[in-house]
C-alpha positions in Angstrom: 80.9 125.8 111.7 83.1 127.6 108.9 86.4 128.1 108.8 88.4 130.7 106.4 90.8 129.7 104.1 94.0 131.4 103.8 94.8 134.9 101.9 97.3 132.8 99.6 95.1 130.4 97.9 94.4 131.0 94.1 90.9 132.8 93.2 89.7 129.8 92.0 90.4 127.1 94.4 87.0 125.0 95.5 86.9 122.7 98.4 84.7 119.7 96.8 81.0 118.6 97.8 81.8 115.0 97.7 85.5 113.7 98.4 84.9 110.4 98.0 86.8 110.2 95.2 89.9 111.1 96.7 89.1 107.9 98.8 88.0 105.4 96.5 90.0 102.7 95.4 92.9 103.0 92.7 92.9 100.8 89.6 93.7 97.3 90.0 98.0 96.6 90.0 97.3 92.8 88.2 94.5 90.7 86.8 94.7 87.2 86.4 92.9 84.7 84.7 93.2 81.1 86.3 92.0 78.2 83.6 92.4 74.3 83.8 93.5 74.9 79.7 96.4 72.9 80.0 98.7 74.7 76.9 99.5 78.5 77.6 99.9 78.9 73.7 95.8 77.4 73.3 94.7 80.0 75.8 96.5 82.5 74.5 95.4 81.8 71.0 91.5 81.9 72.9 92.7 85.4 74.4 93.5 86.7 71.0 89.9 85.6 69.3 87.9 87.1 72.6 90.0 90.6 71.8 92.0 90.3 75.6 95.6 90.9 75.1 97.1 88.9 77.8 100.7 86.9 78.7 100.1 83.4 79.4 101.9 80.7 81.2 101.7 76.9 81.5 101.4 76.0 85.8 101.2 72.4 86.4 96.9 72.4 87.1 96.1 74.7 84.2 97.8 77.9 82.1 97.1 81.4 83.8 96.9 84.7 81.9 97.8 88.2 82.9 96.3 91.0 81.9 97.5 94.2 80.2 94.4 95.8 80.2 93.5 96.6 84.4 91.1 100.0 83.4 87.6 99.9 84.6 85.9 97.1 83.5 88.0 95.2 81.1 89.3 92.5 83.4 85.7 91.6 84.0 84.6 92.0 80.2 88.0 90.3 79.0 86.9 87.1 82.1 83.6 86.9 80.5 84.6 87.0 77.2 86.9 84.1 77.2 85.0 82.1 79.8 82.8 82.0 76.8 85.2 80.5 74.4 86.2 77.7 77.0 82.5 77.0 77.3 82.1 74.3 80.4 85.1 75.2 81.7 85.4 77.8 84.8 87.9 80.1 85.2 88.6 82.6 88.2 89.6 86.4 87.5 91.8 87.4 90.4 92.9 90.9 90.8 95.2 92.7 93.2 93.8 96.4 93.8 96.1 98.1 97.0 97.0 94.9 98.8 93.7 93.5 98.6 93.0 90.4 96.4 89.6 89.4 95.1 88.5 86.3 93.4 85.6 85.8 91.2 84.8 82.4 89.4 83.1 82.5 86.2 81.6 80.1 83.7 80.0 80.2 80.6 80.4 84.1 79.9 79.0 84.9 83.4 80.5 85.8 86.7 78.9 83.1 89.1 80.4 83.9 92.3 82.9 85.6 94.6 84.9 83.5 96.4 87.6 83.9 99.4 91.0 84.4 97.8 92.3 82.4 99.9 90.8 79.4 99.7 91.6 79.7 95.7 95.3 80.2 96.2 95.3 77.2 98.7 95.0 74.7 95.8 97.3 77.0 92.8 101.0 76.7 92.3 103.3 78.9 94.4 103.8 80.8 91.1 100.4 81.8 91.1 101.0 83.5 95.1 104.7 84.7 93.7 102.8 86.6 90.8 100.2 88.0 93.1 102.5 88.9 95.7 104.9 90.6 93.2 107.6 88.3 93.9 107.8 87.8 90.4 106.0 89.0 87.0 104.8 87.1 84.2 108.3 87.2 82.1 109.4 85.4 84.9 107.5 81.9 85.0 108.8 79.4 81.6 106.5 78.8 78.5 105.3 82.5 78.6 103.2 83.1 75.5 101.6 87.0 74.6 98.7 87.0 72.5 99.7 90.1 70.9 99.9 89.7 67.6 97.6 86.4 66.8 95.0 87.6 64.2 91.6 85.2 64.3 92.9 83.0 61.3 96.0 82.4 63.5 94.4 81.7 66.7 92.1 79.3 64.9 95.1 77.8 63.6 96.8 77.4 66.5 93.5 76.0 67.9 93.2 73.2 65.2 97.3 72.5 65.8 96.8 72.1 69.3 93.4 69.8 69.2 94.9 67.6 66.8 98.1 67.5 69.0 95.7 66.1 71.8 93.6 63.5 69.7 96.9 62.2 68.6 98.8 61.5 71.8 95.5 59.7 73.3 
C-alpha cells in the first residue's frame, strides 16, 4: 500500500529504508568507574597514564571516576585500560544511557561480566546513587581530583608519593 506525499515537500526529501536509527539509543549521559583504590588522587594519577581523562573522588569503600569522554566506545576502552593498571583489582564501568543503567565488572583489562545495577548500587555509598541519579555531579562530592593535566612523569610521581605514603603508615 502507498501513500503520496504532499505537493509541499522539497525535491529532494527521501523517506529512509531503515529507521532504526532514529530509534536506537542516544549516547550515554555518565560513565563511572567504581574501584576499591582507596586515594582519588592515585587513581586519578592511573587515569592519566592509561590516556582517560576523568574527575575522581574518594567514597568511603574505594575512589570512583567520572568520565568525560561518553562517545562510542571509550568508556569501555578507557574501563579496560585502567583495569589494566590496577592489575588484580576489579572495577565496574557503570553508565547511565536514557534512564537506563548498566553495569559491567572488569578485571585485568577485560570485561568479565554484566551484572544487575542494582545489586551493585546496593553495597556503594549513596553518593554513588546521587551521581547516577543526577542529584548531584562530580564537583559536588569532597576530595575531587581531575586528571587533566598529569603528564606520565607526574602520574608516576604521584604513584611513588602515594605507595610510599602507604608503606609508611603500616
Amino acid at each position: 500500500m502507498s501513500q503520496d506525499l504532499p505537493d509541499d515537500l522539497p525535491d529532494d526529501f527521501e523517506v529512509p529504508d531503515d529507521i532504526s536509527a532514529l530509534t536506537a539509543p542516544s549516547d550515554r549521559e555518565l560513565a563511572v568507574l567504581l574501584t576499591q583504590v582507596a586515594d582519588a588522587e592515585a587513581l586519578a594519577a592511573a587515569c592519566a597514564l592509561a590516556g582517560v581523562e576523568v574527575d575522581a573522588a574518594p567514597t568511603p569503600v574505594g575512589a570512583l571516576a567520572v568520565l568525560r569522554d561518553l562517545t562510542g566506545e571509550a568508556p569501555e576502552r578507557a574501563a579496560e585500560g585502567v583495569s589494566q593498571l590496577v592489575a588484580k583489582v576489579p572495577l565496574v564501568l557503570m553508565t547511565r544511557a536514557e534512564g537506563q543503567l548498566t553495569a559491567v565488572r572488569y578485571l585485568d583489562g577485560k570485561a568479565e561480566a554484566e551484572l544487575p545495577p542494582g545489586l551493585v548500587l546496593s553495597g556503594a555509598p549513596d553518593a554513588l546513587e546521587d551521581l547516577l541519579t543526577g542529584q548531584i555531579t562530580v564537583a559536588d562530592l569532597p576530595g575531587g581530583v581531575s586528571s587533566s593535566g598529569i603528564g606520565r612523569l607526574k602520574a608516576m610521581r604521584m604513584l611513588t608519593g602515594i605507595a610510599r605514603k602507604a608503606r609508611k603508615n603500616k
